[in-house]
PDB file of N, CA, C and O in Angstrom, chain B, residues numbered from 101:
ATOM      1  N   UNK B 101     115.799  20.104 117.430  1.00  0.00           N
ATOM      2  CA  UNK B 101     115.894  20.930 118.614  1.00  0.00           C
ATOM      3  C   UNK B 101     115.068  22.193 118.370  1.00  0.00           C
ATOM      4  O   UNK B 101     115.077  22.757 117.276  1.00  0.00           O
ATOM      5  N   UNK B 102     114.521  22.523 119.169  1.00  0.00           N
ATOM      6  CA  UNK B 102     113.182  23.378 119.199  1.00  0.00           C
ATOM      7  C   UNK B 102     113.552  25.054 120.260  1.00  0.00           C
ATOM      8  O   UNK B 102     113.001  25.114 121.359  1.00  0.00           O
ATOM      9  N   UNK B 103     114.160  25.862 119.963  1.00  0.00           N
ATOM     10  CA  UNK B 103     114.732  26.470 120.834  1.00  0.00           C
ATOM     11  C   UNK B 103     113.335  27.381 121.382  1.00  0.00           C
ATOM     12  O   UNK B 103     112.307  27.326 120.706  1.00  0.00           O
ATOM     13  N   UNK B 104     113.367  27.951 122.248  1.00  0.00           N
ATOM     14  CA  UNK B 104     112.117  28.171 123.759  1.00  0.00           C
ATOM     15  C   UNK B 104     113.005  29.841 124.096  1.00  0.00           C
ATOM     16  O   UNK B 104     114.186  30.099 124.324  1.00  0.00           O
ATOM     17  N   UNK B 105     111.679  30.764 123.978  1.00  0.00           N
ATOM     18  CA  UNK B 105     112.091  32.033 124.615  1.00  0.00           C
ATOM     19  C   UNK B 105     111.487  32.121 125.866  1.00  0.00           C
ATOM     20  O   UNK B 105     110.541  31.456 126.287  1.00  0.00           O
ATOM     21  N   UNK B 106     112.333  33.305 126.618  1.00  0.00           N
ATOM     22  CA  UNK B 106     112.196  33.586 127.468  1.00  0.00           C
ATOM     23  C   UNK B 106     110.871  33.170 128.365  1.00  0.00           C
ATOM     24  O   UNK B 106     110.674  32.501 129.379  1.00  0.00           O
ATOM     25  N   UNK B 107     110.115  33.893 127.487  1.00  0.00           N
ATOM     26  CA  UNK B 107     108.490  34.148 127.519  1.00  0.00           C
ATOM     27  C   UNK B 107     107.659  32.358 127.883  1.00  0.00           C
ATOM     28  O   UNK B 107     106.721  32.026 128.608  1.00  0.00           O
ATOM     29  N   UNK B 108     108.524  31.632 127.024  1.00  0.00           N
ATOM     30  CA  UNK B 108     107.744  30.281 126.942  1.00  0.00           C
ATOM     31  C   UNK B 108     108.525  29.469 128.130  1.00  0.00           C
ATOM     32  O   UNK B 108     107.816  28.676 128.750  1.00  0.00           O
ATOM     33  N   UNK B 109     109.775  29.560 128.487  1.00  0.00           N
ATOM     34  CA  UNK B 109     110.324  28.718 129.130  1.00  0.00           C
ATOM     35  C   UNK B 109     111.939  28.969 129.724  1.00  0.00           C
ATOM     36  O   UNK B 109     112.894  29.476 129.135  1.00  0.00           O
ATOM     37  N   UNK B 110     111.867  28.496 130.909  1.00  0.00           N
ATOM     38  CA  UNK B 110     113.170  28.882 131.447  1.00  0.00           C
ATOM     39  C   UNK B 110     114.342  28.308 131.157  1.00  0.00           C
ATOM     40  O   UNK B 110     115.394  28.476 131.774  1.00  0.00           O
ATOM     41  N   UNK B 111     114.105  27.395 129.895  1.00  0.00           N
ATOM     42  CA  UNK B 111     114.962  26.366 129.246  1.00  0.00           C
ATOM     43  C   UNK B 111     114.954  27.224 127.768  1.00  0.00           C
ATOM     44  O   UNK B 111     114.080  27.800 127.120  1.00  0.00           O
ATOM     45  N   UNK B 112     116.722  26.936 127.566  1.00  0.00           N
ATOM     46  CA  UNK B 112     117.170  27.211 126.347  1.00  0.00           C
ATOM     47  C   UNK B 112     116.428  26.445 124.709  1.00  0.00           C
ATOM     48  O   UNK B 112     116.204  26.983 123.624  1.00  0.00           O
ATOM     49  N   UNK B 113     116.200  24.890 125.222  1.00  0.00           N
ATOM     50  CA  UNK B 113     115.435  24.069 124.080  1.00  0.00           C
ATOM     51  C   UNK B 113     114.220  23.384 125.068  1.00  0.00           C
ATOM     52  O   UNK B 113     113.947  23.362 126.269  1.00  0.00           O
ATOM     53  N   UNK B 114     113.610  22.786 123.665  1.00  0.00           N
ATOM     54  CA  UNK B 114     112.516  21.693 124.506  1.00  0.00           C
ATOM     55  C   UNK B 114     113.554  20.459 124.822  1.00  0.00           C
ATOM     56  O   UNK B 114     113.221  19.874 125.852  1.00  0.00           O
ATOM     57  N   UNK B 115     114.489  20.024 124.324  1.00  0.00           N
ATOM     58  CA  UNK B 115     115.142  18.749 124.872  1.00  0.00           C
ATOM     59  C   UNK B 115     115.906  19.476 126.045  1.00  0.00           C
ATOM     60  O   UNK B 115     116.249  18.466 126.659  1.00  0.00           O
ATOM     61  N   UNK B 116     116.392  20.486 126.756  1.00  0.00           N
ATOM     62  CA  UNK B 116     116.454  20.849 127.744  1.00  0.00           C
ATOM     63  C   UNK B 116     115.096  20.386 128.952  1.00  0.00           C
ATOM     64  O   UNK B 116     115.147  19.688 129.965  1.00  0.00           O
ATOM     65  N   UNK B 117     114.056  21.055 128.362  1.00  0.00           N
ATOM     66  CA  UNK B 117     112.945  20.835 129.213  1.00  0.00           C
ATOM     67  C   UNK B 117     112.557  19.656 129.725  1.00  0.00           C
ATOM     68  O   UNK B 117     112.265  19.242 130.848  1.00  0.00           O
ATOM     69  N   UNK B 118     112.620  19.215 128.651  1.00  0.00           N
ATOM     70  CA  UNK B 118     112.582  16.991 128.758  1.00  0.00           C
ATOM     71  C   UNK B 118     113.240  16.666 129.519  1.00  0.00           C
ATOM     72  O   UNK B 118     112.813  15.960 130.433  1.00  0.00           O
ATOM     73  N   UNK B 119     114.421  17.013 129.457  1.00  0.00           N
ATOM     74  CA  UNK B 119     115.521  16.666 130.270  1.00  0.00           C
ATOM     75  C   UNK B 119     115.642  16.330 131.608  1.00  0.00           C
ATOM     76  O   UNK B 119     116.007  15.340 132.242  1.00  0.00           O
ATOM     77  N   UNK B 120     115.104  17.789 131.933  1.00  0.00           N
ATOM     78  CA  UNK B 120     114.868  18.131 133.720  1.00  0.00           C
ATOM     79  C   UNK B 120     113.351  17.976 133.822  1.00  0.00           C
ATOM     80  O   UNK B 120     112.898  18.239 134.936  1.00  0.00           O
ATOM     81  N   UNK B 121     112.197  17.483 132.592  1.00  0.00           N
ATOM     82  CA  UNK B 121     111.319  16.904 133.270  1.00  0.00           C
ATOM     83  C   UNK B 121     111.443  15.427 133.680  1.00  0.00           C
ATOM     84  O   UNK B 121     110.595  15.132 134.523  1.00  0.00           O
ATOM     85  N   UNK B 122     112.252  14.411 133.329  1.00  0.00           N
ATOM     86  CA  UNK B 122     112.419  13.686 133.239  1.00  0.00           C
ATOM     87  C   UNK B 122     113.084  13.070 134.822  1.00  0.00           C
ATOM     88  O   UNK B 122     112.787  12.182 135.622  1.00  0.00           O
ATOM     89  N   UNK B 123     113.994  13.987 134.709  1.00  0.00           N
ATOM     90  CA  UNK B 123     114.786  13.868 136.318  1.00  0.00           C
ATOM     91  C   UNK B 123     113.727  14.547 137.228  1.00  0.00           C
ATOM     92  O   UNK B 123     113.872  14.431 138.445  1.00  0.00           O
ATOM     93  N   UNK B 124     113.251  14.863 137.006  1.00  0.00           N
ATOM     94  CA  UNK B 124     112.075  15.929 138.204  1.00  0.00           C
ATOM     95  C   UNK B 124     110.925  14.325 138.750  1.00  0.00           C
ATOM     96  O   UNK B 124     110.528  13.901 139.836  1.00  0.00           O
ATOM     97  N   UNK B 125     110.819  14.032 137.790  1.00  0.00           N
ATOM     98  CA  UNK B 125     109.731  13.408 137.703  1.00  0.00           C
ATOM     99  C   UNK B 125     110.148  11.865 138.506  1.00  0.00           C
ATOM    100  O   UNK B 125     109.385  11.293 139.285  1.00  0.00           O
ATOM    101  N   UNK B 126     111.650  11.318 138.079  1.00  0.00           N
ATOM    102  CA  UNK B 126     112.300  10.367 138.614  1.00  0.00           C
ATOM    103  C   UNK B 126     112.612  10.991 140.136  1.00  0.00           C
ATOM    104  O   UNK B 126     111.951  10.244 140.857  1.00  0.00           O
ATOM    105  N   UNK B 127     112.971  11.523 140.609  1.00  0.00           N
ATOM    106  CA  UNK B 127     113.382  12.131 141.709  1.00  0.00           C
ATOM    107  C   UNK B 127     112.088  11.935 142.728  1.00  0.00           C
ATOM    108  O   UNK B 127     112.115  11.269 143.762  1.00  0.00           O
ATOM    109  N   UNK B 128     110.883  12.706 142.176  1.00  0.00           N
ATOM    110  CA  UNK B 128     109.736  12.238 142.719  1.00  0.00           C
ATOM    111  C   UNK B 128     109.473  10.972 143.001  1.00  0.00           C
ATOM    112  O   UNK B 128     109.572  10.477 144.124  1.00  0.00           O
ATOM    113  N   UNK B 129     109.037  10.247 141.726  1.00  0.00           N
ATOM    114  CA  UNK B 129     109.022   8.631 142.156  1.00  0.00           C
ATOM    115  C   UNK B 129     109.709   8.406 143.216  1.00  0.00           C
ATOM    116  O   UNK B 129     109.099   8.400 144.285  1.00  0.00           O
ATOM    117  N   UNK B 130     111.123   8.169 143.207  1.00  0.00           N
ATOM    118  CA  UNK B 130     112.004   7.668 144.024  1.00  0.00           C
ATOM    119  C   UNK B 130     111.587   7.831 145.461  1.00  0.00           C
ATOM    120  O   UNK B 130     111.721   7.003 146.362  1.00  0.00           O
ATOM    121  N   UNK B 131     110.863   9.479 145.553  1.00  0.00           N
ATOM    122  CA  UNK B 131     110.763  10.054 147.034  1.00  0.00           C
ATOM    123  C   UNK B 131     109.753   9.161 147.611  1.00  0.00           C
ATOM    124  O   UNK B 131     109.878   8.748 148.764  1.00  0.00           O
ATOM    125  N   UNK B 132     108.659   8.812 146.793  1.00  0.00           N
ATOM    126  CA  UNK B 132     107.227   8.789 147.230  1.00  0.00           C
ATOM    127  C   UNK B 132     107.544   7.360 147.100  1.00  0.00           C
ATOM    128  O   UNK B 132     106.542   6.880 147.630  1.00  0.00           O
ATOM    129  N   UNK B 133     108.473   6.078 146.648  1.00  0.00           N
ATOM    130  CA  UNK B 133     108.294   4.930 147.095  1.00  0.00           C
ATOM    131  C   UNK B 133     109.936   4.773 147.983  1.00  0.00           C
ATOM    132  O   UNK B 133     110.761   3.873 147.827  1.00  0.00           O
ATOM    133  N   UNK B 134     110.009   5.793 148.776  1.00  0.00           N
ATOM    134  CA  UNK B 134     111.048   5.566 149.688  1.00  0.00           C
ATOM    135  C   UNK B 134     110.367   5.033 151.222  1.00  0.00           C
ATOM    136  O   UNK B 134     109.245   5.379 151.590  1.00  0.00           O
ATOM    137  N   UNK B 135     111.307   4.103 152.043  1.00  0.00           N
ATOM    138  CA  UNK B 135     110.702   3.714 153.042  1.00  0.00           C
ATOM    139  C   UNK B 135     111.526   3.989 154.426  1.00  0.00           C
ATOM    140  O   UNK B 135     111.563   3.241 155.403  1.00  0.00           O
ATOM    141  N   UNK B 136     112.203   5.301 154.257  1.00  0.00           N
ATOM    142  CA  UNK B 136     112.848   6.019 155.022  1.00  0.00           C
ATOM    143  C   UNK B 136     111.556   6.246 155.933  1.00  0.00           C
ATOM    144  O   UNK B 136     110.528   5.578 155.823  1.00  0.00           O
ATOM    145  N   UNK B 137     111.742   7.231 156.804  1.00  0.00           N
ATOM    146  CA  UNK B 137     110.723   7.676 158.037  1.00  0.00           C
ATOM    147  C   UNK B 137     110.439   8.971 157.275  1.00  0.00           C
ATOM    148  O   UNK B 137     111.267   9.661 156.681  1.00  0.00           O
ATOM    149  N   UNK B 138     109.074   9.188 157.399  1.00  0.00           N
ATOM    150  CA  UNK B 138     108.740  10.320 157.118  1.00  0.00           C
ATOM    151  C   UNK B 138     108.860  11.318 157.993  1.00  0.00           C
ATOM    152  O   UNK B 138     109.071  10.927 159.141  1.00  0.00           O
ATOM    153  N   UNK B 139     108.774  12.940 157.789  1.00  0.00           N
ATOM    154  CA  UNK B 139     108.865  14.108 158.291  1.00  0.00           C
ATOM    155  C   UNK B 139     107.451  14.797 158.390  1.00  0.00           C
ATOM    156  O   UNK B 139     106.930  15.323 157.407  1.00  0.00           O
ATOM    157  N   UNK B 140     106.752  14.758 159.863  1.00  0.00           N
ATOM    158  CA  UNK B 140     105.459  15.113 159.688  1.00  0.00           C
ATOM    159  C   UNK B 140     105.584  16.856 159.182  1.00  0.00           C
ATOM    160  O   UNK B 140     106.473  17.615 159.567  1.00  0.00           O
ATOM    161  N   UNK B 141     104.382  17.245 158.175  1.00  0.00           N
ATOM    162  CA  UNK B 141     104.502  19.033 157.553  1.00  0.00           C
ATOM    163  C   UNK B 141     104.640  19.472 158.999  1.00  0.00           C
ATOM    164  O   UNK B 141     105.822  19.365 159.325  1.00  0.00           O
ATOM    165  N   UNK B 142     103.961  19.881 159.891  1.00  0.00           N
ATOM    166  CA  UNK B 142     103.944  20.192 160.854  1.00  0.00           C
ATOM    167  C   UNK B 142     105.667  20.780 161.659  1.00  0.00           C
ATOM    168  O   UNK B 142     105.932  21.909 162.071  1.00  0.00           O
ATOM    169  N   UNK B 143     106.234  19.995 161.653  1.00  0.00           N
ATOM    170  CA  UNK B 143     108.123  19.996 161.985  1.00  0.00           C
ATOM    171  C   UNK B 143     108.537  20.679 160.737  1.00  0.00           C
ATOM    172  O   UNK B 143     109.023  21.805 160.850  1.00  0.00           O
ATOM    173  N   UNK B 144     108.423  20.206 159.688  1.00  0.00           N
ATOM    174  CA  UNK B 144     108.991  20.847 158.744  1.00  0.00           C
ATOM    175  C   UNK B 144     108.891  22.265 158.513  1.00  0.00           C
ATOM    176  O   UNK B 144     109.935  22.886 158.314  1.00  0.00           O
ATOM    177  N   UNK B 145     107.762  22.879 158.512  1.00  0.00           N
ATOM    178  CA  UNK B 145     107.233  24.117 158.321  1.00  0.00           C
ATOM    179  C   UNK B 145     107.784  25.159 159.693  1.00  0.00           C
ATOM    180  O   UNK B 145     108.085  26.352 159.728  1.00  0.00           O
ATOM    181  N   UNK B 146     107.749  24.136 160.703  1.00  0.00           N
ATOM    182  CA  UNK B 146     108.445  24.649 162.082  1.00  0.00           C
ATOM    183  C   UNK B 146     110.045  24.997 162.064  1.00  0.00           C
ATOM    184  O   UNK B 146     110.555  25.841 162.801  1.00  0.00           O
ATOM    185  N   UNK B 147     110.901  24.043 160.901  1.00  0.00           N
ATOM    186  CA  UNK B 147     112.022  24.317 160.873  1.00  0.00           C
ATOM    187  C   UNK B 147     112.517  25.536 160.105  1.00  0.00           C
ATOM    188  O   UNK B 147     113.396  26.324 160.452  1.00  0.00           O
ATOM    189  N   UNK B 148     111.646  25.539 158.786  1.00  0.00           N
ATOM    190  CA  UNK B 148     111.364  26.538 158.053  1.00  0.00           C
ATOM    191  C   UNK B 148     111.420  27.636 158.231  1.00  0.00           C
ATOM    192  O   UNK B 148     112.223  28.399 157.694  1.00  0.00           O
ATOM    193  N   UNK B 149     110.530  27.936 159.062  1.00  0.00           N
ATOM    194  CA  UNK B 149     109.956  28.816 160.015  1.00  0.00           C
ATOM    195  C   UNK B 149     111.288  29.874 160.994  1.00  0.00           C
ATOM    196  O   UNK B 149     111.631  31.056 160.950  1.00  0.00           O
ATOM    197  N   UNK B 150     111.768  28.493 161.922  1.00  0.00           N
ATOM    198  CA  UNK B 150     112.991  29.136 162.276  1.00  0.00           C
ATOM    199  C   UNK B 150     114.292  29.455 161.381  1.00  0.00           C
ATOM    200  O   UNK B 150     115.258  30.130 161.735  1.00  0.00           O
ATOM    201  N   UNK B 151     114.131  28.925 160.350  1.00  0.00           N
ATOM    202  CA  UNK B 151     114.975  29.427 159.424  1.00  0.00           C
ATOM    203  C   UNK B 151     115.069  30.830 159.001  1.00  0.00           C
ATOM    204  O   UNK B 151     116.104  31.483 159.134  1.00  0.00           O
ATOM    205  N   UNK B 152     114.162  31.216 158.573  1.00  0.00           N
ATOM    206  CA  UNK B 152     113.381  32.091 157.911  1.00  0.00           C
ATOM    207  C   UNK B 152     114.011  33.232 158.932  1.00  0.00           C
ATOM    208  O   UNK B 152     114.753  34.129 158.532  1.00  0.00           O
ATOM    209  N   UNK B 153     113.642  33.080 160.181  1.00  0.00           N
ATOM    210  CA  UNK B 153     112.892  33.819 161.361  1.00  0.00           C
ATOM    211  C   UNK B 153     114.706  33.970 161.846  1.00  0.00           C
ATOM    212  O   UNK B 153     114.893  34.961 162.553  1.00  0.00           O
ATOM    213  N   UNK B 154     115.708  33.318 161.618  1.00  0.00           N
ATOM    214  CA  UNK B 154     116.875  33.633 161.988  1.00  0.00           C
ATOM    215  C   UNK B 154     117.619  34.333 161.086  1.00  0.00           C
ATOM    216  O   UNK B 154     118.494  35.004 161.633  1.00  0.00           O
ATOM    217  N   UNK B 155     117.578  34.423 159.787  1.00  0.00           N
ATOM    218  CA  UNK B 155     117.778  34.960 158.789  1.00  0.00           C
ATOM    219  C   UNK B 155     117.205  36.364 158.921  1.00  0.00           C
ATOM    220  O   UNK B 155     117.763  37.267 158.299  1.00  0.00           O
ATOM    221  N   UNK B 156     116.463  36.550 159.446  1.00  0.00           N
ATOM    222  CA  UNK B 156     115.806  37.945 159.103  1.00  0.00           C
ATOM    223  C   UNK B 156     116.218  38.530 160.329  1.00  0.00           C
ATOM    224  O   UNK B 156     115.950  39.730 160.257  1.00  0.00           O
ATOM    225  N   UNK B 157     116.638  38.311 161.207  1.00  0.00           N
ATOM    226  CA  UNK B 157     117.513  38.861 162.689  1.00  0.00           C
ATOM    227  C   UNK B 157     118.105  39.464 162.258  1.00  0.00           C
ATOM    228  O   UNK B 157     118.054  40.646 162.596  1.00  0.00           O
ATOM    229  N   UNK B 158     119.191  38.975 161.082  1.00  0.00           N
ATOM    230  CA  UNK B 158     120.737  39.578 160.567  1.00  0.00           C
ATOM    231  C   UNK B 158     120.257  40.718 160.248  1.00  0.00           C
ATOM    232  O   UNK B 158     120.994  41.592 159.792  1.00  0.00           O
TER     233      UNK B 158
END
């Protein structure tokens, strides 16, 4: 176990880092051979947007 400062990484060890690169990376896959309906950027950025834009009312 390889412990990681501040400076180098937002992970306590490198088998931390592995860890959640590992799931990062599976998570991806999964997304990009899913055959759900996609969300054109366009809507998304629009929802965002009003998110953002209602939040900052308060």
């Amino acid at each position: 176990m390889t412990d990681l400062t501040p400076i180098e990484s937002e992970f306590a060890t490198t088998e931390e880092a592995e860890a959640y690169d590992a799931w990062f990376r599976a998570k991806v896959e999964r997304a990009m051979a899913s055959k759900a309906p996609k969300i054109p950027h366009d809507q998304v950025m629009a929802e965002a947007r009003r998110i953002i834009d209602r939040h900052r009312a308060k």
